[in-house]
PyMOL CGO cylinders between C-alpha atoms (Angstrom):
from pymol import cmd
from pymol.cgo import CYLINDER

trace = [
    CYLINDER, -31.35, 16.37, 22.85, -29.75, 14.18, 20.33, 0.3, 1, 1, 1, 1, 1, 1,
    CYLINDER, -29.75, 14.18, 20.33, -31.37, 16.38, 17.22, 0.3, 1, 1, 1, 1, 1, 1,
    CYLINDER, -31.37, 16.38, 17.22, -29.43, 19.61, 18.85, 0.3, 1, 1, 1, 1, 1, 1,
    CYLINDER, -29.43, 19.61, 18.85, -26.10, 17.63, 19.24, 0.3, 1, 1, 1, 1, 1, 1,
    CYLINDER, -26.10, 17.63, 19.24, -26.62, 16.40, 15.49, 0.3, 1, 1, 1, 1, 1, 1,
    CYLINDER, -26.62, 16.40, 15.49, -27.71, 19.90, 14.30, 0.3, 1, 1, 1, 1, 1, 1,
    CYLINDER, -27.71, 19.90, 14.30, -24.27, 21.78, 16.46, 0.3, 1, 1, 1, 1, 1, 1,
    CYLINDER, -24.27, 21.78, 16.46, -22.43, 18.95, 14.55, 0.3, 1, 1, 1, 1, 1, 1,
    CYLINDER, -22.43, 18.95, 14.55, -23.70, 19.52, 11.20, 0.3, 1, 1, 1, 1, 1, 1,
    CYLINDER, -23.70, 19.52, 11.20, -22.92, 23.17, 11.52, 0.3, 1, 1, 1, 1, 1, 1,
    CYLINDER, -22.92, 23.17, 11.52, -19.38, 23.33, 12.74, 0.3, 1, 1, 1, 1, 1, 1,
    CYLINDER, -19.38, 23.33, 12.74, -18.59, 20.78, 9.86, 0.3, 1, 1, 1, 1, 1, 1,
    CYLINDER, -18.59, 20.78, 9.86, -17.65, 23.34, 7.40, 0.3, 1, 1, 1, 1, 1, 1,
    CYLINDER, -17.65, 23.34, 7.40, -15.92, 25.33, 9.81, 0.3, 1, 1, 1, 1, 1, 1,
    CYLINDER, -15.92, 25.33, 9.81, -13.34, 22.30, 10.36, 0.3, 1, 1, 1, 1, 1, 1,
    CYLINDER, -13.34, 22.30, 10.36, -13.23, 21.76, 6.84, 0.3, 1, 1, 1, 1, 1, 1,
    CYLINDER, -13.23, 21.76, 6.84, -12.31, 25.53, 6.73, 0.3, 1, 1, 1, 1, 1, 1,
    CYLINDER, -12.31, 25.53, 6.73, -9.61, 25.08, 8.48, 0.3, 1, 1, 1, 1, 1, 1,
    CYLINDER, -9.61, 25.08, 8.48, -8.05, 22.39, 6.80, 0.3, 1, 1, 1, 1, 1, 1,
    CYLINDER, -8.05, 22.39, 6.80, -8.40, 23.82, 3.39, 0.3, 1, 1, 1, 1, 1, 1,
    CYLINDER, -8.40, 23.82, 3.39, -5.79, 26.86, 3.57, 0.3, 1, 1, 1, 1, 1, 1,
    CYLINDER, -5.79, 26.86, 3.57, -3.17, 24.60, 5.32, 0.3, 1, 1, 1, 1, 1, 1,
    CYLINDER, -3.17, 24.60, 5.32, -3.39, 22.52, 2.06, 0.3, 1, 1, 1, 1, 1, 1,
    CYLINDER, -3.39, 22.52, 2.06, -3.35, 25.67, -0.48, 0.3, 1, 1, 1, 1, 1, 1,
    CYLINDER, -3.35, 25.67, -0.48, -0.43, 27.17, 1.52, 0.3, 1, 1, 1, 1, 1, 1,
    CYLINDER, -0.43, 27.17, 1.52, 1.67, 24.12, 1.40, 0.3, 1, 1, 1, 1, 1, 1,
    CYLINDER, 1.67, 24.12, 1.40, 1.23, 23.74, -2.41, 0.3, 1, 1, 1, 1, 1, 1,
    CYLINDER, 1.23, 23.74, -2.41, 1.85, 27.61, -3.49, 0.3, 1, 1, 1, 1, 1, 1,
    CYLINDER, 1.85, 27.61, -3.49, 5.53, 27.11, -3.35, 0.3, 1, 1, 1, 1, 1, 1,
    CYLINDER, 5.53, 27.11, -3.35, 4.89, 25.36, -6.57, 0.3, 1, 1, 1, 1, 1, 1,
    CYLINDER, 4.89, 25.36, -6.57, 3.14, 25.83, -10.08, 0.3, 1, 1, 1, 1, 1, 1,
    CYLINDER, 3.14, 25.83, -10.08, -0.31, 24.77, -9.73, 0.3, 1, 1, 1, 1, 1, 1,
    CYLINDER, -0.31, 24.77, -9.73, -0.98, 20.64, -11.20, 0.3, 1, 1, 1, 1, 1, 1,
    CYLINDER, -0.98, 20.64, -11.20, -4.11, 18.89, -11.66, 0.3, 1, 1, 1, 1, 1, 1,
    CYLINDER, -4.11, 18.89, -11.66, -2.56, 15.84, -10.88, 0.3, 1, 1, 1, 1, 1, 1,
    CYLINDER, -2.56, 15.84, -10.88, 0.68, 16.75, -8.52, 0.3, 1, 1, 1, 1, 1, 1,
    CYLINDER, 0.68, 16.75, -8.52, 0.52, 16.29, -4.44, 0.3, 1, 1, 1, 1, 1, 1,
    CYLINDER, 0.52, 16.29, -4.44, 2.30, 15.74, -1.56, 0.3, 1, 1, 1, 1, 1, 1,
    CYLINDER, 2.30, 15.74, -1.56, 3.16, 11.86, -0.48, 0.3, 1, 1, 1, 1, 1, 1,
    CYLINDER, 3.16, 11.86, -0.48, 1.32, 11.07, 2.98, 0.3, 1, 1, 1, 1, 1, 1,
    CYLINDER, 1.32, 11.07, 2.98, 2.31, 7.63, 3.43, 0.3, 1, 1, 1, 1, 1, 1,
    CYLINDER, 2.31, 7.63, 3.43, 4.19, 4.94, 2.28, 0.3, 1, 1, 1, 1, 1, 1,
    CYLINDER, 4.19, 4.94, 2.28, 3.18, 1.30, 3.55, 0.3, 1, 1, 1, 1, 1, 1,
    CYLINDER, 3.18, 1.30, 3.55, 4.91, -1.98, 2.55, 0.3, 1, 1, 1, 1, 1, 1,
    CYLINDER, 4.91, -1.98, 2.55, 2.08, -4.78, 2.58, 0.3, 1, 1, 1, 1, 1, 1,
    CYLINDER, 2.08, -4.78, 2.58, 2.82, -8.15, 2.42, 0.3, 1, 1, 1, 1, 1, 1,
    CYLINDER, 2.82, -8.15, 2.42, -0.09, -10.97, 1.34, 0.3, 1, 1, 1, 1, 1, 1,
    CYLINDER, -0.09, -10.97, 1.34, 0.74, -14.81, 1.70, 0.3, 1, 1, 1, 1, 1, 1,
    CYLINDER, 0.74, -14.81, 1.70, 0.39, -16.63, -1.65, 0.3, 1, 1, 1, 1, 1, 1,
    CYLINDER, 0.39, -16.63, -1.65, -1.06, -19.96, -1.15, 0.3, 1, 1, 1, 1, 1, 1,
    CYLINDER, -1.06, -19.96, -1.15, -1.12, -22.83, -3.29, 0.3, 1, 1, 1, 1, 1, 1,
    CYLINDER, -1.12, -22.83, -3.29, -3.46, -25.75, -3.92, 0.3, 1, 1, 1, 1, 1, 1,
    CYLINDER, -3.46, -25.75, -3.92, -1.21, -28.71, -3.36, 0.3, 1, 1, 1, 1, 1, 1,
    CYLINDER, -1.21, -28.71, -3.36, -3.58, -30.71, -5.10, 0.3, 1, 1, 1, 1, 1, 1,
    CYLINDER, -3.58, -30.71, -5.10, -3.40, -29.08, -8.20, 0.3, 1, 1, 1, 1, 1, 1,
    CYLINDER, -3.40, -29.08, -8.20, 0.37, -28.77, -8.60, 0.3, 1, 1, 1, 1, 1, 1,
    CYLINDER, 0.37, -28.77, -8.60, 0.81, -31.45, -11.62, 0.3, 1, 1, 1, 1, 1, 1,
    CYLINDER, 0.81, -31.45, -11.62, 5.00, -31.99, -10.57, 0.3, 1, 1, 1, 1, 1, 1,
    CYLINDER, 5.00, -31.99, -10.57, 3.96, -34.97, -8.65, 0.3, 1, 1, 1, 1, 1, 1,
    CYLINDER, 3.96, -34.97, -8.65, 6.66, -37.33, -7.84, 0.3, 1, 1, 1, 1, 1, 1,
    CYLINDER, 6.66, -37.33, -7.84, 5.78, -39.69, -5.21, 0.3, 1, 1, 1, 1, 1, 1,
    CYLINDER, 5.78, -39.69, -5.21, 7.24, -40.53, -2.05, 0.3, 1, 1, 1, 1, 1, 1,
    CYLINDER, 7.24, -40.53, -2.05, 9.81, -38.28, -0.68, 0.3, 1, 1, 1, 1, 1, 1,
    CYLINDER, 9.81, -38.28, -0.68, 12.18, -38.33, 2.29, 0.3, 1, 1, 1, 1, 1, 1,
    CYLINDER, 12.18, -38.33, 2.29, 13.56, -35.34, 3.85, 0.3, 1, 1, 1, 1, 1, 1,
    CYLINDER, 13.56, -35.34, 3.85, 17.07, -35.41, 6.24, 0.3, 1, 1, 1, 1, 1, 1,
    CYLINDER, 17.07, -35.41, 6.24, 18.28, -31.78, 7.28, 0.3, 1, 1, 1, 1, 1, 1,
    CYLINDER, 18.28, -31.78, 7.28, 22.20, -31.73, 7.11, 0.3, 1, 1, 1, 1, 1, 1,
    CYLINDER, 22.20, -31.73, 7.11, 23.33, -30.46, 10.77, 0.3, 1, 1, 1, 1, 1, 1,
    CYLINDER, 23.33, -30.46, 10.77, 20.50, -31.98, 12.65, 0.3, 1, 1, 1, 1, 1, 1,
    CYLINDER, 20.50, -31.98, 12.65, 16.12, -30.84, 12.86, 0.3, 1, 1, 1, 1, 1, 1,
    CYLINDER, 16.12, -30.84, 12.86, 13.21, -33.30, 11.89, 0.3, 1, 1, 1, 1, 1, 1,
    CYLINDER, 13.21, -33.30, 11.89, 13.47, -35.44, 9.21, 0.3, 1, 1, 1, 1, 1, 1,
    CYLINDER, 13.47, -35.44, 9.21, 9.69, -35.81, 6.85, 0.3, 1, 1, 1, 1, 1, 1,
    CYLINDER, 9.69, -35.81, 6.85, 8.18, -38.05, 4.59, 0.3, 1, 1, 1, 1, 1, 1,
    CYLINDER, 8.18, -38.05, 4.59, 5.41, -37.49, 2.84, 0.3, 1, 1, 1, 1, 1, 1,
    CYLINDER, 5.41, -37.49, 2.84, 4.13, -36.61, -0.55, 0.3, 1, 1, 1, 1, 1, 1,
    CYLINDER, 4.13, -36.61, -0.55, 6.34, -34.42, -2.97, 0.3, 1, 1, 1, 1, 1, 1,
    CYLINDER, 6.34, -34.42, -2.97, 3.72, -31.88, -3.42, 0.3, 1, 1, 1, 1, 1, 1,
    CYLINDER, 3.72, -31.88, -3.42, 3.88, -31.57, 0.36, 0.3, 1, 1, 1, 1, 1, 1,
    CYLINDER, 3.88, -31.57, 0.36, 7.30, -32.05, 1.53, 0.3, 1, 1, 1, 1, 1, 1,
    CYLINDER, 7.30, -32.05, 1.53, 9.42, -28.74, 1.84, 0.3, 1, 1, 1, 1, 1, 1,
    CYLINDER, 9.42, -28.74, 1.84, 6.10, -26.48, 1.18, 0.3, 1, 1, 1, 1, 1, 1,
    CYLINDER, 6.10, -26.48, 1.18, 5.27, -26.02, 4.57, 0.3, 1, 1, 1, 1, 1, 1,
    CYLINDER, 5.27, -26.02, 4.57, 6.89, -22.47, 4.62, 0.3, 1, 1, 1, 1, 1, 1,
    CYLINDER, 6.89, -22.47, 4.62, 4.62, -19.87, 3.09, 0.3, 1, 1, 1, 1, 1, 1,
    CYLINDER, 4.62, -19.87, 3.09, 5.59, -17.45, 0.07, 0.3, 1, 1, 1, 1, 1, 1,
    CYLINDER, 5.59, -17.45, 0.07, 4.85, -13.74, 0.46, 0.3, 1, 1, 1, 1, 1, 1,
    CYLINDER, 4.85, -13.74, 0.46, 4.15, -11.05, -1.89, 0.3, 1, 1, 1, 1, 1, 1,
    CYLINDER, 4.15, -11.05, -1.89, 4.98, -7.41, -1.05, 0.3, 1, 1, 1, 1, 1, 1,
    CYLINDER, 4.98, -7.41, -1.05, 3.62, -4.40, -2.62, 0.3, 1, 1, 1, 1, 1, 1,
    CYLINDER, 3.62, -4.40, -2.62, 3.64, -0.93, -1.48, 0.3, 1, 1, 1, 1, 1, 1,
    CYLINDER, 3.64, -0.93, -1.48, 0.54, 1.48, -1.08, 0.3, 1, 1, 1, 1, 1, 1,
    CYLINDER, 0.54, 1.48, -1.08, 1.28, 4.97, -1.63, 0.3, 1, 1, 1, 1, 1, 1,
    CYLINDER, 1.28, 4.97, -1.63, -0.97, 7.58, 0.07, 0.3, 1, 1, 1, 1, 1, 1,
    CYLINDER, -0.97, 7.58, 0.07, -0.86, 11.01, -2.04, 0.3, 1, 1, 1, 1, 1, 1,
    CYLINDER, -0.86, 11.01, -2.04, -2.89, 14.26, -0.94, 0.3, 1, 1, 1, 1, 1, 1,
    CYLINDER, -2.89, 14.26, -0.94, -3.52, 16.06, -4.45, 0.3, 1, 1, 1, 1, 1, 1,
    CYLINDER, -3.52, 16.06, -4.45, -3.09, 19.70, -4.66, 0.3, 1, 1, 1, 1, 1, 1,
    CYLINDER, -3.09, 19.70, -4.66, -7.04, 20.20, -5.01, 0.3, 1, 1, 1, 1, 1, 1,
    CYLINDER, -7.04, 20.20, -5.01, -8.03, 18.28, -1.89, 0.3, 1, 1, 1, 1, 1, 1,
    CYLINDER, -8.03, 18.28, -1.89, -8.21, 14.64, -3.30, 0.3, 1, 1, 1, 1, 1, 1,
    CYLINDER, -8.21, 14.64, -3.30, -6.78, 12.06, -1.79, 0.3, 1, 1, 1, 1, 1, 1,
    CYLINDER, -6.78, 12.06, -1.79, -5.42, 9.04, -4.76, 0.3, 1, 1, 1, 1, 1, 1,
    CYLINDER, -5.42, 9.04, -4.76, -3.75, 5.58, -3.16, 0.3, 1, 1, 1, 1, 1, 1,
    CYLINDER, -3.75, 5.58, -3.16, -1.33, 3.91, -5.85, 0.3, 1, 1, 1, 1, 1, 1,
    CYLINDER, -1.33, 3.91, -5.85, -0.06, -0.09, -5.36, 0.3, 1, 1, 1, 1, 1, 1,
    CYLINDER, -0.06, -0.09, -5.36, 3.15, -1.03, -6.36, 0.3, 1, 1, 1, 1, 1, 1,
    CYLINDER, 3.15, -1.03, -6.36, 4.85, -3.58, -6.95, 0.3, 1, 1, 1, 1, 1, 1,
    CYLINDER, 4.85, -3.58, -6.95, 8.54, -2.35, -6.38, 0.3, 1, 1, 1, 1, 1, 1,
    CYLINDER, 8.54, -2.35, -6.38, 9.67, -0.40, -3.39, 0.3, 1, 1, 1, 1, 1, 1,
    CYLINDER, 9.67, -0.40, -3.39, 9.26, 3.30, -4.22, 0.3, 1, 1, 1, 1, 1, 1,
    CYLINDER, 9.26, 3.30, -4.22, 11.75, 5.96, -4.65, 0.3, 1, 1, 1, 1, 1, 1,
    CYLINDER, 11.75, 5.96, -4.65, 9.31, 8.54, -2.80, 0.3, 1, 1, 1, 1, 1, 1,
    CYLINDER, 9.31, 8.54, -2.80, 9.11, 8.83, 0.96, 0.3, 1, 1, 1, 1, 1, 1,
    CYLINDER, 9.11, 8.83, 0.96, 6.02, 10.46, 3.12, 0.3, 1, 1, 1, 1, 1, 1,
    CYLINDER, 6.02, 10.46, 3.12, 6.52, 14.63, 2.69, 0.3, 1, 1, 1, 1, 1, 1,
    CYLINDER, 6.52, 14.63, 2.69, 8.01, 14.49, -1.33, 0.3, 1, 1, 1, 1, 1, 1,
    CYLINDER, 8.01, 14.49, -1.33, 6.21, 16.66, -3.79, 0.3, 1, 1, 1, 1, 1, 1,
    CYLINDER, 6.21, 16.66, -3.79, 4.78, 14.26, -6.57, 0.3, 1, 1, 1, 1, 1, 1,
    CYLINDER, 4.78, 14.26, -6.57, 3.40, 14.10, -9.93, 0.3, 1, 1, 1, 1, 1, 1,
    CYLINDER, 3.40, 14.10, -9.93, 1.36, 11.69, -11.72, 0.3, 1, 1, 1, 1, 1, 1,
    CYLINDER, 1.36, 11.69, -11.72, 2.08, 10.67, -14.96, 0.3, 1, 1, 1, 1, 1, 1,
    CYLINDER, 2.08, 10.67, -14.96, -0.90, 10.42, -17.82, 0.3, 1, 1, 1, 1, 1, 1,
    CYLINDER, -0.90, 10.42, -17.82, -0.17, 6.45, -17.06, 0.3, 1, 1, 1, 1, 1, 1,
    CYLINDER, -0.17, 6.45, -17.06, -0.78, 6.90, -13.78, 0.3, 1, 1, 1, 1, 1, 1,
    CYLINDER, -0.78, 6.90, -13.78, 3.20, 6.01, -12.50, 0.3, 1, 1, 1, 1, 1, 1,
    CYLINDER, 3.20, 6.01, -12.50, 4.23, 8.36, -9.91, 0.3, 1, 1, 1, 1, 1, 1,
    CYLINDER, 4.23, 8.36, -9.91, 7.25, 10.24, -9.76, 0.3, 1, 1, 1, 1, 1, 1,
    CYLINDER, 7.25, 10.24, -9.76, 9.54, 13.26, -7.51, 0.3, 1, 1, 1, 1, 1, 1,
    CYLINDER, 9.54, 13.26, -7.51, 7.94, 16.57, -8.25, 0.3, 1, 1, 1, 1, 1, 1,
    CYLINDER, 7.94, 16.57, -8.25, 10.81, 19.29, -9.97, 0.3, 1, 1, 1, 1, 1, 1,
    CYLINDER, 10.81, 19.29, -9.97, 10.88, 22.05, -7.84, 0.3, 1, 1, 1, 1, 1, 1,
]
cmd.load_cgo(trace, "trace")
């Protein structure tokens, strides 16, 4: 039983991928063909929490006091501690591209993109992305 299921599987695979494969080559036409131009298919703004060793931050002062002006909880404690509670972020945005041949090529940068999910894109021989001229 499970050797027929895996054998209909393995035969209607290249029937799906079939059908996916003219969608892509119609979509693309409009344009000049590119080995290295697609279509954007996501855009996704990640953000990853820096931390820090407090141990190993040499700007050790000593004792410190902390009093919020307008009222909340004052601290004491260490200066490497005191005020560091709140964690940094770093954001970065991955960039999903669908190439014109098939490929799929993610990009992470560090500045929010000027392309949006649906632009026509290129890549550059440096690998920076950029709007497609139509």
């Amino acid at each position: 039983m499970r050797k027929s299921i895996a054998l209909a599987l393995l035969a209607a695979l290249p029937s799906w991928a079939a059908d996916v494969a003219p969608t892509t080559k119609a979509a693309s036409s409009a344009l000049a063909p590119c080995a290295e131009c697609g279509v954007v298919r996501s855009v996704r703004a990640m953000k990853k929490e820096i931390k820090t060793d407090p141990e190993s931050d040499p700007r050790g002062s000593g004792l410190v006091a902390n009093f919020p002006l307008g009222g909340g909880k004052p601290s004491v404690g260490s200066s490497t501690r005191v005020g560091k509670d709140k964690p940094e972020f770093s954001e970065t945005w991955e960039i999903t591209v669908r190439l014109d041949d098939g490929r799929f090529r993610i990009v992470t940068v560090g500045e929010e993109p000027e392309v949006r999910e649906g632009d026509q894109v290129r890549f550059d021989a440096n690998g920076k992305i950029s709007l497609r001229a139509k």
